[in-house]
C-alpha positions as CSV (number, residue, x, y, z in Angstrom):
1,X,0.0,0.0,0.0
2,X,0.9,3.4,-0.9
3,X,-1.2,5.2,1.2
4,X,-0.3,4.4,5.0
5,X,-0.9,6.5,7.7
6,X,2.2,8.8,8.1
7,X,0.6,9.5,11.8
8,X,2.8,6.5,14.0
9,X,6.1,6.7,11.9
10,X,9.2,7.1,13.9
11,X,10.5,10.3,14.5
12,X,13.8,10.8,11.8
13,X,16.8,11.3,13.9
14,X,17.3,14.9,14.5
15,X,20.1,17.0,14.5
16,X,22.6,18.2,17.3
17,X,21.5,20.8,19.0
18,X,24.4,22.8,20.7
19,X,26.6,26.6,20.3
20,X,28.7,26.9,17.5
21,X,31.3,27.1,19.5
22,X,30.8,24.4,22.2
23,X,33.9,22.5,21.4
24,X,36.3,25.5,21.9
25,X,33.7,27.4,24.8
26,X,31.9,24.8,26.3
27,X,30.3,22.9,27.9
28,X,33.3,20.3,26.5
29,X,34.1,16.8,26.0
30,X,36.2,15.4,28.3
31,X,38.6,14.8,25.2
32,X,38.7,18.6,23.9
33,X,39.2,20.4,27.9
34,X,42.6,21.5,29.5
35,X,44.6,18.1,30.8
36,X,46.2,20.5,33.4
37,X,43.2,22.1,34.4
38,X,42.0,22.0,38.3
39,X,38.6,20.1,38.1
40,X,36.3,19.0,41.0
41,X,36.1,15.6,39.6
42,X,31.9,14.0,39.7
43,X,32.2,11.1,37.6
44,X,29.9,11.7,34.5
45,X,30.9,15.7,34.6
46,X,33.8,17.8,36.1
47,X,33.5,20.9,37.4
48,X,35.8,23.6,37.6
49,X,36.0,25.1,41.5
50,X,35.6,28.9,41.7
51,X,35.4,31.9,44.6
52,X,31.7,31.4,46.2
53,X,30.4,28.3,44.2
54,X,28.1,26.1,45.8
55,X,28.5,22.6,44.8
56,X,25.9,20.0,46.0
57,X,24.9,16.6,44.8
58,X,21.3,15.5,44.2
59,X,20.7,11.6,45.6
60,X,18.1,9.7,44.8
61,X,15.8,8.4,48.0
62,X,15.9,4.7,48.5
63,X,18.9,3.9,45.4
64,X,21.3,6.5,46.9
65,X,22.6,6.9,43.6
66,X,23.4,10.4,42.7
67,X,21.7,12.1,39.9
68,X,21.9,15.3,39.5
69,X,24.5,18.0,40.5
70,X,23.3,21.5,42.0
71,X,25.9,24.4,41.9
72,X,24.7,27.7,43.3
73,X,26.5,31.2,42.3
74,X,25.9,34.7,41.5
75,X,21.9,34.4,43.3
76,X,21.3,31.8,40.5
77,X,20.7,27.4,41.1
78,X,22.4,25.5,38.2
79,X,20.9,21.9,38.0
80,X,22.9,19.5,35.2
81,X,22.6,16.0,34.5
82,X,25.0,14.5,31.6
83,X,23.3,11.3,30.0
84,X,24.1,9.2,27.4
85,X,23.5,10.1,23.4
86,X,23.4,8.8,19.9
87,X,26.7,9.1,18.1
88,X,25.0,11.2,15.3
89,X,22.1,12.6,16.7
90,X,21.0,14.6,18.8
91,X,18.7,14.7,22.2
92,X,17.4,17.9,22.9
93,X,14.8,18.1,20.3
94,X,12.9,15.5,21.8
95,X,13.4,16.0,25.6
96,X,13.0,19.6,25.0
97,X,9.4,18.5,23.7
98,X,9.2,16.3,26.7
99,X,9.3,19.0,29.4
100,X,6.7,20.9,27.7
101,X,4.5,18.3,27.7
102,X,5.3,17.4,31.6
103,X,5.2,20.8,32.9
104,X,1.8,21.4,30.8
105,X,0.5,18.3,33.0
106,X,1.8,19.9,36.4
107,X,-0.7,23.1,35.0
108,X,2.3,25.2,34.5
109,X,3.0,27.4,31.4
110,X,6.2,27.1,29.2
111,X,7.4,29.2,26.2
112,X,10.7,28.1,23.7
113,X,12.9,30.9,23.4
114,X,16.3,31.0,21.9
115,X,19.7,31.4,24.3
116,X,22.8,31.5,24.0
117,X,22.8,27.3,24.1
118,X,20.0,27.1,21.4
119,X,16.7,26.3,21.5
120,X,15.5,26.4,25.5
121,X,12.2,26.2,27.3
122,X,11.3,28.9,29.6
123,X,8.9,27.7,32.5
124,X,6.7,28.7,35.3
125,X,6.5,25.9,37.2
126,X,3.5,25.6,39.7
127,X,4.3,25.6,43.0
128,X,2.9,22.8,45.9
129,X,-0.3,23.5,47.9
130,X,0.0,27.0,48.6
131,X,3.3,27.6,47.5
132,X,4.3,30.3,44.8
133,X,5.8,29.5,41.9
134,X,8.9,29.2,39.7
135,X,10.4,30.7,36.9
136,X,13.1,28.1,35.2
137,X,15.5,28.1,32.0
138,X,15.6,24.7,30.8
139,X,18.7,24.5,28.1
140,X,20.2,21.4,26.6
141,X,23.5,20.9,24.8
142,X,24.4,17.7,22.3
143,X,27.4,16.9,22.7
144,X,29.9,14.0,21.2
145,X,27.9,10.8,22.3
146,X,26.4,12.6,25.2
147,X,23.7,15.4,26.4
148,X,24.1,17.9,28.8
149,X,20.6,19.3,30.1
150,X,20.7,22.6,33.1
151,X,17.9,24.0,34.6
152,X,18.7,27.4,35.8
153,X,16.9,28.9,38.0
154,X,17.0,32.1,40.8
155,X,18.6,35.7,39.6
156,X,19.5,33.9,36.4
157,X,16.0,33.0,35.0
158,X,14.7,36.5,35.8
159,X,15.2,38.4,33.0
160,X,19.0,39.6,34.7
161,X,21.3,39.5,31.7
162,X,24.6,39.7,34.0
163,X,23.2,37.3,36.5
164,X,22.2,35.0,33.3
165,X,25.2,35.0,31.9
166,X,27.5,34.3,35.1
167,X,25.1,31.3,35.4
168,X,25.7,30.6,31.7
169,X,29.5,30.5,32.1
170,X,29.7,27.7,35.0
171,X,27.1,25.8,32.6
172,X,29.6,26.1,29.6
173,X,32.5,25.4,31.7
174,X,31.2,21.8,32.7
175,X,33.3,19.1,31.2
176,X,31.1,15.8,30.3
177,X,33.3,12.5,31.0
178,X,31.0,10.0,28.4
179,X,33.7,7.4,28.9
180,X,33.7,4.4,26.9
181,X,31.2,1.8,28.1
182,X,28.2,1.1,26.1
183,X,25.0,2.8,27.0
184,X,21.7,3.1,25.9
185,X,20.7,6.8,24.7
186,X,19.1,8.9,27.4
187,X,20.8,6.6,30.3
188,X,22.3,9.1,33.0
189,X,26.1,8.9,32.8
190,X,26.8,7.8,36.5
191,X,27.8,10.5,39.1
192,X,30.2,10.1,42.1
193,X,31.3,12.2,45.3
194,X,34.4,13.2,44.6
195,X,37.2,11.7,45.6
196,X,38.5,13.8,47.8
197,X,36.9,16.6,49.6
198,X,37.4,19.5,47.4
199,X,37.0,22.9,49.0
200,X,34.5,24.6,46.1
């Protein structure tokens, strides 16, 4: 038949979504940062220490497993995960699509505007019973074999270009550590405490 339903076909593959110059600015491959570099090492990501960053990890109740990392600076909360990607393709286009839809079901309101990352989602998220509120940048970043998502949130989702873009340049200057065992796509590439306590 000719004539099938287009409706249920798979998605194509999309394309990366990421700066044009991520591989020289950031947020970098493990492969393309400074050897020599000091870097607060997390397992799936690195993060380089500065004056007055916050670094925290997010653990999962129950699993313990770590999976997320929160770094607070400049009045702003940086939220990144690092998962695994496609070779080719890229991630954001569909998780980006994803968020909409789940923070639509929450009854918040979310808008696509364009950063300096892309593509990003800008969201009010409701807050619980009588609580106010959010306002949150969601901003993805494909990179080689991986996907960085950060959810900014604080001073830097406020419509405050310097607090944006010092909450910006700690999300560009995460380094992604994909290392080299198999993984399916959208698996979180595993976080760690560091291994030794690092004075951020």
């Amino acid at each position: 038949m000719s004539d099938i339903s287009t409706d249920h076909v798979e998605p194509p593959e999309q394309p990366k979504s990421a700066p044009a110059d991520r591989a020289t600015n950031g947020p970098l491959d493990e492969a393309e940062a400074n050897a020599v570099r000091p870097y607060v090492d997390l397992g799936g990501v690195k993060i380089v220490p500065r004056p007055d960053l916050n670094l925290r990890l997010e653990v999962e109740e129950g699993s313990g497993r770590v999976v997320a990392v929160g770094l607070d600076y400049a009045g702003s909360t940086l939220q990144v995960q690092p998962f695994a990607a496609p070779r080719g393709s890229g991630l954001w286009h569909e998780i980006r699509d994803q968020i909409v839809d789940q923070i639509g079901k929450q009854g918040g309101r979310t808008s696509i505007t364009s950063g300096p990352f892309g593509p990003e989602v800008l969201a009010e998220i409701p807050g619980a019973a009588g609580q106010p509120g959010r306002l949150a940048r969601f901003v993805g970043v494909d990179g080689p074999r991986w996907f960085l998502r950060g959810v900014i949130s604080g001073e830097g989702a406020l419509n405050n270009a310097e607090a944006a873009a010092q909450i910006e340049e700690v999300f560009r200057s995460v380094v992604v550590v994909r290392g080299n065992t198999p993984m399916p796509p959208r698996d979180l590439i595993p976080l760690q405490l560091p291994a030794t306590a690092t004075d951020v």
